[in-house]
C-alpha positions as CSV (number, residue, x, y, z in Angstrom):
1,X,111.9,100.4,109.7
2,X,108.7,101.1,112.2
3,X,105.7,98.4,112.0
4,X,104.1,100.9,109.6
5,X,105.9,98.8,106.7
6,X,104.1,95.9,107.1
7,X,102.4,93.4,105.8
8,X,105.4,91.6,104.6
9,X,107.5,94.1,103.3
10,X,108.9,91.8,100.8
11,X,107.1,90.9,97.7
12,X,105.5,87.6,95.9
13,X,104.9,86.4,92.5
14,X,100.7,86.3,92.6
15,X,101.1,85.2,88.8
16,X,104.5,83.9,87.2
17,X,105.1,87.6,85.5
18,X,103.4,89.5,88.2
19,X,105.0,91.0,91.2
20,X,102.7,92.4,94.2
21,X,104.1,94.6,97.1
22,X,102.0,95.9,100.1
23,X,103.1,98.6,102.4
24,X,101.0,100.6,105.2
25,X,101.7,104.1,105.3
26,X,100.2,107.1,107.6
27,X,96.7,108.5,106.8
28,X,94.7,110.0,104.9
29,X,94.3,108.4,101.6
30,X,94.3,111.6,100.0
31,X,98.1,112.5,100.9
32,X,98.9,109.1,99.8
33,X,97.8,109.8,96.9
34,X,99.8,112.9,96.7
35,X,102.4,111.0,96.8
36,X,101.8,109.0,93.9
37,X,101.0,111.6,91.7
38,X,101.9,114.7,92.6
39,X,105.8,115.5,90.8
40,X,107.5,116.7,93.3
41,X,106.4,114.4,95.9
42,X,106.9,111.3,93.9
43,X,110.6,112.8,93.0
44,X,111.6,112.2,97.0
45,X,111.0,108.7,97.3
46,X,110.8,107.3,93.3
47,X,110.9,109.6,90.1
48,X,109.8,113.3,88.8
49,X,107.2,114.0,86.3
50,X,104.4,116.1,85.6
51,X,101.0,113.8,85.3
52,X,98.1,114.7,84.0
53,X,95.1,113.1,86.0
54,X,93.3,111.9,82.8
55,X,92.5,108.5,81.2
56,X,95.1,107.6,78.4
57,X,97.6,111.0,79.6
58,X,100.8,110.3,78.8
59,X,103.3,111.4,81.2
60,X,107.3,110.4,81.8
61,X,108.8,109.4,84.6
62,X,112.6,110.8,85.6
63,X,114.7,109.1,87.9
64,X,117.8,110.5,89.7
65,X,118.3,107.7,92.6
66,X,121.6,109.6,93.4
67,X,119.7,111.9,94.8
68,X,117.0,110.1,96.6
69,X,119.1,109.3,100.1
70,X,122.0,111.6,101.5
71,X,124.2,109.3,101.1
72,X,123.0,107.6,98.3
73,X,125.0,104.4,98.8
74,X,127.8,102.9,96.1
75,X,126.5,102.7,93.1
76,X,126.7,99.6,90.9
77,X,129.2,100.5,87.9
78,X,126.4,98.8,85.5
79,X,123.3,101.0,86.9
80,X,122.9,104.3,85.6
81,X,122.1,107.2,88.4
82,X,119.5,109.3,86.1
83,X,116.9,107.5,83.4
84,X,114.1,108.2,81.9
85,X,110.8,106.3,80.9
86,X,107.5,107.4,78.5
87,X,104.4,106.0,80.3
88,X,100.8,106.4,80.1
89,X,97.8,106.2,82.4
90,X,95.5,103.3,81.8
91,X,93.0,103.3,84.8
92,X,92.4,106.1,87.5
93,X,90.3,106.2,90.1
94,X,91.8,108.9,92.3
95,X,92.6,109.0,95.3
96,X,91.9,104.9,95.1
97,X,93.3,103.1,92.0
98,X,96.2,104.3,89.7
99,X,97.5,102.1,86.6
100,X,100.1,103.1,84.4
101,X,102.3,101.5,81.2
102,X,105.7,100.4,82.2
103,X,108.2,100.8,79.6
104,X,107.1,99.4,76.2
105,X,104.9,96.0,77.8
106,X,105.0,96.3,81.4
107,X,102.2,97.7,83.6
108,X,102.2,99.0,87.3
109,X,99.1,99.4,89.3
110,X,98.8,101.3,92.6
111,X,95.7,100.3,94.8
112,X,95.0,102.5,97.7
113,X,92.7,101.7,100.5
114,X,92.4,103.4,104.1
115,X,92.5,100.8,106.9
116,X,91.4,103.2,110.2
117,X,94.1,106.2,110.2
118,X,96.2,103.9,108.0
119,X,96.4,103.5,104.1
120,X,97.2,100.0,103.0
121,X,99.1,100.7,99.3
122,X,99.4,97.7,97.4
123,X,101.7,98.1,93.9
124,X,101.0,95.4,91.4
125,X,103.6,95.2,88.3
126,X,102.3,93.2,85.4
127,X,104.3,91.7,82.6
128,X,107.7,90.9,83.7
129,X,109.5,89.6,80.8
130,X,112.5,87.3,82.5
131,X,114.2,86.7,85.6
132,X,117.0,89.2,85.7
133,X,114.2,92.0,84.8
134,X,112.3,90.7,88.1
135,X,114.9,91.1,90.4
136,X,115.9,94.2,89.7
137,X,112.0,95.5,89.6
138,X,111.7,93.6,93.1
139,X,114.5,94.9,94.3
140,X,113.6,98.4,93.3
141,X,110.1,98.7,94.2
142,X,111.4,97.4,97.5
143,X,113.9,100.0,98.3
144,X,111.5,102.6,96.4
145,X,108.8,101.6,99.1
146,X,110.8,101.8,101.8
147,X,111.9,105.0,101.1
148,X,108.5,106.5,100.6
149,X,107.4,104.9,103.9
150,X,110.0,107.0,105.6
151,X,109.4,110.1,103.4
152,X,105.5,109.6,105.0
153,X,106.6,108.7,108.5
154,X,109.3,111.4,108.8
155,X,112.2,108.7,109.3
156,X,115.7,108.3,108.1
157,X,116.6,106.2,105.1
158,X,119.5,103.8,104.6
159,X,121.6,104.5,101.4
160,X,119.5,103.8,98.2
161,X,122.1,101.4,96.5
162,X,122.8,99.8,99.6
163,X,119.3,98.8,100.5
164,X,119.1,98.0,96.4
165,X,122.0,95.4,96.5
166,X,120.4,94.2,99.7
167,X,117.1,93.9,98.1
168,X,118.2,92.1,95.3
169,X,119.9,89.2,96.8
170,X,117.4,88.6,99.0
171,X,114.9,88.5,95.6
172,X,117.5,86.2,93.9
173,X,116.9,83.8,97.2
174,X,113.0,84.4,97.3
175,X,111.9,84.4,93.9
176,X,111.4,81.0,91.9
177,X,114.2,80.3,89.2
């Protein structure tokens, strides 16, 4: 992974249900943006769906991480490859701020601010419920990021369930019990 990925790449608990990730990614804001909200961008490095840019919008989010790396990596037998997930915007401020509902409690913020020819993203998700569900929502958003910073930077991916079973025991080590 090129410097571009950093701060950290990993993540930290800044509350005890709330998980922040920061990556840097190549310039403008605007295509960052893109990224985040335009369907068939956000299919390359997380999930499809058409979103309507509006205050309240509902919108759903499709994954298929089979198909997000060539190879995709082994899948775990107790992870499906395709799911799907109702969402609804909650704060917008394009091309800066982006919050959306995460499954039935959960909430996911996207702040976006250019740093020079750089755009520091930093993903906030709120409302974690347990342990196991914030591992595999570290882990996730990890390998998720990383794969968008080498959809923006034009370089190669490792397998998406590879880096995922990576991710997560390094989360189990890093993340209080």
């Amino acid at each position: 992974m090129t410097d571009l990925a950093a701060p950290d790449t990993h993540g930290r608990l800044i509350e005890p249900t709330t998980l922040e990730i920061q990556r840097h990614l190549p310039g403008p804001i605007e295509r960052i943006w893109a990224y985040l909200t335009d369907s068939a961008l956000r299919a390359r490095w997380l999930a499809a769906g058409p979103m309507e840019l509006e205050l309240g919008a509902p919108f759903e989010l499709v994954w298929h991480n089979d198909q997000l790396t060539d190879p995709p990596g082994a899948r775990p037998p107790d992870l499906a490859a395709d799911c799907r997930m109702q969402s609804r915007i909650v704060a917008l401020d394009p091309p800066r701020l982006l919050t959306f509902t995460w499954g039935e409690d959960g909430e996911v913020t996207f702040r976006l601010e250019s740093t020079g020819t750089r755009v520091l993203l930093t993903l906030i998700h709120r409302r974690l419920p347990d342990r196991p569900t914030m591992l595999m929502v570290a882990a996730g958003w990890h390998t998720h990021l990383d794969i968008l910073v080498a959809r923006a930077t034009g370089a190669a991916t490792e397998p998406f369930w590879d880096g995922f079973l990576r991710r997560k025991a390094e989360y189990e080590r890093l993340l209080p019990g």
